[in-house]
C-alpha positions in Angstrom: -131.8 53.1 51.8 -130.8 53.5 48.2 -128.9 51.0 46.5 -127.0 50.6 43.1 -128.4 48.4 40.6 -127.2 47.2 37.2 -130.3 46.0 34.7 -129.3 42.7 33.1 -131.8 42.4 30.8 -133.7 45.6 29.4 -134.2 48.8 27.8 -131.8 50.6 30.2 -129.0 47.9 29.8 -125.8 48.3 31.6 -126.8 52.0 33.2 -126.1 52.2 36.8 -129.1 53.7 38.3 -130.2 54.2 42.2 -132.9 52.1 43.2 -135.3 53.2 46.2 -137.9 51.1 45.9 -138.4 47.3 43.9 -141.5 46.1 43.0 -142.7 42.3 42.0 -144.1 41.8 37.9 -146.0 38.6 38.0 -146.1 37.2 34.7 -148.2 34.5 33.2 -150.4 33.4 29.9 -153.6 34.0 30.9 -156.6 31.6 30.9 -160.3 32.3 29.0 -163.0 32.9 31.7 -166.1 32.1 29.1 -166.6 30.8 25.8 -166.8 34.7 24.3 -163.3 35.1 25.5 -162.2 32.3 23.2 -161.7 34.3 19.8 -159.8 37.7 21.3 -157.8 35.0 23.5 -156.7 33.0 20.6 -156.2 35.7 18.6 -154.0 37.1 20.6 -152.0 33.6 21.0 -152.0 34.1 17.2 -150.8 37.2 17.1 -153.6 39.1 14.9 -155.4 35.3 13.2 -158.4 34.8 14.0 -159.9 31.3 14.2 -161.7 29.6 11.8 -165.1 28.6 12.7 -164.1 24.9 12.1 -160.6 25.7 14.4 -163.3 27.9 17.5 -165.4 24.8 17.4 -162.4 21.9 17.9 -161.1 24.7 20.4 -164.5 24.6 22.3 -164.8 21.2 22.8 -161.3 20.7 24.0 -162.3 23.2 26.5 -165.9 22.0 27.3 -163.9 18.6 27.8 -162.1 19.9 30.5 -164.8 21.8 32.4 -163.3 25.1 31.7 -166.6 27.1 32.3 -167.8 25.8 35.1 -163.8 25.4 37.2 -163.4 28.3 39.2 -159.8 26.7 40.1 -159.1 26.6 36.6 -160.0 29.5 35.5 -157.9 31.4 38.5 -154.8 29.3 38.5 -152.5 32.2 37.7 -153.8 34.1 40.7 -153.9 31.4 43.4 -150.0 30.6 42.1 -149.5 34.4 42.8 -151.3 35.1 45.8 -149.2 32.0 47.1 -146.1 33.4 45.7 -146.3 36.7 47.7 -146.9 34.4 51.1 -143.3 33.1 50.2 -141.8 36.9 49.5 -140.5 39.8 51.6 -143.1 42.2 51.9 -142.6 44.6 48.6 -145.3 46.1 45.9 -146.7 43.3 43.2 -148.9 43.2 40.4 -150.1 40.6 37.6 -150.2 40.7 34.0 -151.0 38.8 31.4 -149.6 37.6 27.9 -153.1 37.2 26.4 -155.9 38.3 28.8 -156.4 41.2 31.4 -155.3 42.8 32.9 -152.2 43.0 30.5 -148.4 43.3 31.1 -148.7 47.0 30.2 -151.6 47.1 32.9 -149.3 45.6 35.7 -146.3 47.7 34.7 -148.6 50.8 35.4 -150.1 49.7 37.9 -146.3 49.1 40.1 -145.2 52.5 38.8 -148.2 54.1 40.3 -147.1 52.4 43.8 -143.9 54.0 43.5 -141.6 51.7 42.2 -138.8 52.8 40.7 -137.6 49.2 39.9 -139.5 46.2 38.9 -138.1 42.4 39.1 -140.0 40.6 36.8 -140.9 36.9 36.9 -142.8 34.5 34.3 -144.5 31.3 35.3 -142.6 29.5 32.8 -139.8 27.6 34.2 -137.9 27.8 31.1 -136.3 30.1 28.9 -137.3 29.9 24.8 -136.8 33.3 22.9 -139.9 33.3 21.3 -141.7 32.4 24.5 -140.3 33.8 27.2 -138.8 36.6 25.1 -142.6 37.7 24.4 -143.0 38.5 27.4 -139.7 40.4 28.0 -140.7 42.3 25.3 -144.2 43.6 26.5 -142.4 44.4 29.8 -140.0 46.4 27.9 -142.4 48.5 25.5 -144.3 48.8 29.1 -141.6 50.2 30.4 -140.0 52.6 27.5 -143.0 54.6 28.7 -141.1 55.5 32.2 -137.7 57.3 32.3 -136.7 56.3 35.3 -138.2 53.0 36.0 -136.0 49.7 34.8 -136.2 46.3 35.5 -134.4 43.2 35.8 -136.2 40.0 33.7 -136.1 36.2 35.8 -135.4 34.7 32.6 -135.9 31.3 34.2 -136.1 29.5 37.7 -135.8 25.5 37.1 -132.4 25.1 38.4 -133.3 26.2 42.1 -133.3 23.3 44.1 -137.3 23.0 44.8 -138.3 22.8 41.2 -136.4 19.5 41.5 -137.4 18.3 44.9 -140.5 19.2 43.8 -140.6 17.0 40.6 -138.4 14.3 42.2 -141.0 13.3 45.1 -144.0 13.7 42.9 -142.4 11.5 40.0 -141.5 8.9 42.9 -144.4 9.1 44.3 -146.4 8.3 41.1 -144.1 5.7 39.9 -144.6 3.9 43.1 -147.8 5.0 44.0 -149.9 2.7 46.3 -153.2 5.0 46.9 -155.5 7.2 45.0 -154.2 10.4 46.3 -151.5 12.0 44.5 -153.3 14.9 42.7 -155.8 15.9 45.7 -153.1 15.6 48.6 -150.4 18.0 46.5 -153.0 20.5 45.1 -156.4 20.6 47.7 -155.8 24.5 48.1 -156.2 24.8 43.9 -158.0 22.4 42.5 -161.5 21.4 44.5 -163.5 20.6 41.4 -163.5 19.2 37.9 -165.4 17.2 35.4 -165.5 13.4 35.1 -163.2 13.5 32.4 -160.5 14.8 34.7 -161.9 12.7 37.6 -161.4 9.7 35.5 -157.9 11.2 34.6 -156.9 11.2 38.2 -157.8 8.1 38.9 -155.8 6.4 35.5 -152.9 8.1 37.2 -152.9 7.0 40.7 -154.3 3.5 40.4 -152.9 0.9 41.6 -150.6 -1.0 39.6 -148.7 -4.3 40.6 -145.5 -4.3 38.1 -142.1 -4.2 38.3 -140.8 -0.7 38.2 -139.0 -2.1 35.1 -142.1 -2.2 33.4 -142.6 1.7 34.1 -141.4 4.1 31.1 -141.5 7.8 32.0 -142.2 10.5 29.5 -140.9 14.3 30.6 -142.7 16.7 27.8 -142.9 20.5 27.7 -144.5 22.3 24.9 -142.9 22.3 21.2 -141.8 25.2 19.9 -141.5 26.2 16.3 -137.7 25.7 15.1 -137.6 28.5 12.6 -135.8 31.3 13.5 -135.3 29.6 16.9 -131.6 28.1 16.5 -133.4 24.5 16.9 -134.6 25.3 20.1 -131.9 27.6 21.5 -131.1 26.4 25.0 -134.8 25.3 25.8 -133.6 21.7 24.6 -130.8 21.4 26.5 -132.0 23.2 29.7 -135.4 20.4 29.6 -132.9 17.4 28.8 -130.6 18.1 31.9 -133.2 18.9 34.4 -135.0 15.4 33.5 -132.0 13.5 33.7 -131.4 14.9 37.0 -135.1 13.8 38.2 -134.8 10.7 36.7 -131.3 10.2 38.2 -132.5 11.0 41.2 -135.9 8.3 41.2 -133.7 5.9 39.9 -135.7 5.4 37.0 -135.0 2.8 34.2 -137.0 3.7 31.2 -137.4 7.2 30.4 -137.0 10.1 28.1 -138.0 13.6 27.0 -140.6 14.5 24.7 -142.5 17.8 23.2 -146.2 17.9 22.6 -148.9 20.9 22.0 -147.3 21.8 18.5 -149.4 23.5 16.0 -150.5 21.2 12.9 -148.5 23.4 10.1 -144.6 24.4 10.3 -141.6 22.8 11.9 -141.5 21.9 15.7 -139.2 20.7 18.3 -139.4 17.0 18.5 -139.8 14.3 19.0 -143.5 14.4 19.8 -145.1 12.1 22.5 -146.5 10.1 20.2 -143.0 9.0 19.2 -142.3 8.8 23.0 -145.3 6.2 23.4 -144.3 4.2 20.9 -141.0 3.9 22.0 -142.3 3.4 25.5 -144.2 0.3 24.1 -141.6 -1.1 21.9 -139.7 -1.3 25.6 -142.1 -3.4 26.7 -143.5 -0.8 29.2 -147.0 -1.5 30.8 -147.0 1.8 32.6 -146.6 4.8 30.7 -146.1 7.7 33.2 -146.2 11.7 31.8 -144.6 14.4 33.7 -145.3 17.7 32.1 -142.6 19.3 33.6 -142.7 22.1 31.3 -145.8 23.3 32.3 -146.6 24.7 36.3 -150.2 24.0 36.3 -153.5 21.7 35.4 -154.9 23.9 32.4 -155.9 22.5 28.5 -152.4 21.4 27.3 -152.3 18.9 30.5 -155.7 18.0 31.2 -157.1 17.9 27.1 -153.2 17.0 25.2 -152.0 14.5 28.0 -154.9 13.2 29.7 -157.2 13.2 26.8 -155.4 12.5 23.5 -152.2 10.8 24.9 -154.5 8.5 27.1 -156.2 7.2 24.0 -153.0 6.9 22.5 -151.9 4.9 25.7 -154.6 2.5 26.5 -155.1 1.9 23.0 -152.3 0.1 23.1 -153.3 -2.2 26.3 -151.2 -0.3 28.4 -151.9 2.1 31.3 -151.6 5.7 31.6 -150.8 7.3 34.3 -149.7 10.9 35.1 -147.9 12.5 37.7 -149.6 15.6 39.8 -149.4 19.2 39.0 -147.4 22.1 41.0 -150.1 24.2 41.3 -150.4 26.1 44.2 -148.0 23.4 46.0 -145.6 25.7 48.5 -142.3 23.7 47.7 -142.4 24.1 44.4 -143.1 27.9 44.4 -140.4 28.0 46.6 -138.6 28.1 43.5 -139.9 31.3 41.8 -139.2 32.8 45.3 -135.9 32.4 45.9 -135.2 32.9 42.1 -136.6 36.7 42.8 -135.3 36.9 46.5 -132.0 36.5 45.0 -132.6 39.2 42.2 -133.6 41.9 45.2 -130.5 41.6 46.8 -127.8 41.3 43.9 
């Protein structure tokens, strides 16, 4: 049955087209598999810079600290969360690309096309819309495209305002807030994450210990990752989308002490703040003994969680004589990918 689609975002905007047959673009960032994949992967990331030895080496250790190599779960995040995805889905054509690794966003666009579809809905892992993040990948799917003439697309720009990114978020922030077991990371995310390092063992357990406080002695930090304000309008609506969803999740906990925070930013240029460092300080000028991080930005464990929060902002923390605690990935977790879903379930049938 052919239906009439207009392309909202894309290199065929506006034209009215017939559409036989859609197909699922499964977009992520891509994750290195081995230590030699660490120089083409960050050069990439830095579109054409290569690292400095001094850089590859501070780069290495952040992912030897994590267990990187050796994590299977790690490594294949992007296709567990995809594989999952498609469980959630009406049975259609798929494929995964990449921003920085194989197979790339050209690769997945070919590969769709070749299974005959005419067009492709296209999805990134990233909950949230920023032009120069987001947009990069709009872009690749576009040049991907320019290559077809009668293949378009419609682009997911972002999915954090269906209602299971929230539920999500709201029963795992709960949860840690008032946690009362050392469970919270292996009960959400058993089907992902099976093994990791001591590091992140030790992680786990700073973030589900037991506590007995007062919840008013709890200061909750939501962070994303910075990005550079140049040419970005100050953060276009990235900022504003981030600040709303937390105050809804926090709303919704009932929590007392809280904010939002950026972290992950480059050493050189002008970012988003302010930074979690500023976020821990002000935490600690509350008087909070509990300093709880929800990386709601992110989807998954991988280095900007498991080295930037439960390394560096840990130190930070209990350098302080307070404790760190952190609340639980998404993952693989079925509620919370619920959300991509019926984000792209509602793209097929407008």
């Amino acid at each position: 049955m052919c239906m009439n689609v207009v392309v909202r975002f894309g290199l065929k905007r506006g034209k009215l087209v017939k559409v036989e047959k859609k197909g699922l673009l499964f977009l992520s960032y891509g994750s290195p598999l081995s230590k030699d994949d660490l120089v083409p992967y960050m050069t990439s990331i830095r579109r054409g810079r290569v690292p400095t030895e001094a850089e590859l080496i501070n780069l290495t250790k952040r992912y030897d600290t994590i267990g990187q190599w050796e994590n299977i779960e790690l490594q294949t995040m992007a296709e567990c969360q995809y594989k999952a995805l498609l469980t959630l889905l009406p049975t259609m054509p798929s494929a995964i690309g990449f921003l920085h690794m194989k197979p790339s966003i050209a690769d997945a666009v070919d590969s769709l096309v070749q299974q005959g579809v005419e067009h492709i809905i296209a999805i990134v892992t990233a909950p949230f819309f920023t032009a120069l993040g987001t947009g990069a990948y709009e872009k690749q799917v576009q040049a991907a495209i320019s290559n077809y003439d009668n293949v378009t697309f419609d682009f997911i720009r972002s999915w954090w305002d269906q209602p299971t990114f929230k539920e999500y978020w709201v029963k795992t922030v709960s949860e840690c807030v008032n946690n009362d077991k050392l469970e919270c990371i292996d009960s959400v995310n058993a089907d992902c994450v099976n093994s990791v390092k001591s590091v992140y063992v030790d992680s786990v357990k700073s973030e589900c210990a037991v506590v007995d406080t007062d919840c008013k002695d709890v200061f909750v930090i939501f962070s994303a990752h910075s990005i550079p304000l140049i040419n970005n309008h100050g953060g276009d609506s990235y900022a504003l989308a981030l600040e709303e969803s937390a105050k809804e999740i926090a709303e919704h906990c009932k929590l007392l002490k809280w904010t939002v925070a950026w972290q992950s930013a480059a050493p050189h240029g002008q970012w988003l703040g302010p930074t979690v460092e500023d976020a821990i300080n002000e935490a600690l000028q509350t008087g909070a003994n509990r300093i709880v991080f929800v990386p709601f930005g992110f989807v998954s464990n991988h280095v900007e969680v498991l080295y930037d929060n439960d390394v560096e902002c840990k130190e930070l923390v209990e350098a302080k004589g307070a404790t760190y605690m952190r609340a639980p990935m998404p993952n693989c977790n079925e509620t919370f990918l619920q959300a991509m879903a019926s984000a792209i379930i509602e793209r097929i049938h407008s």
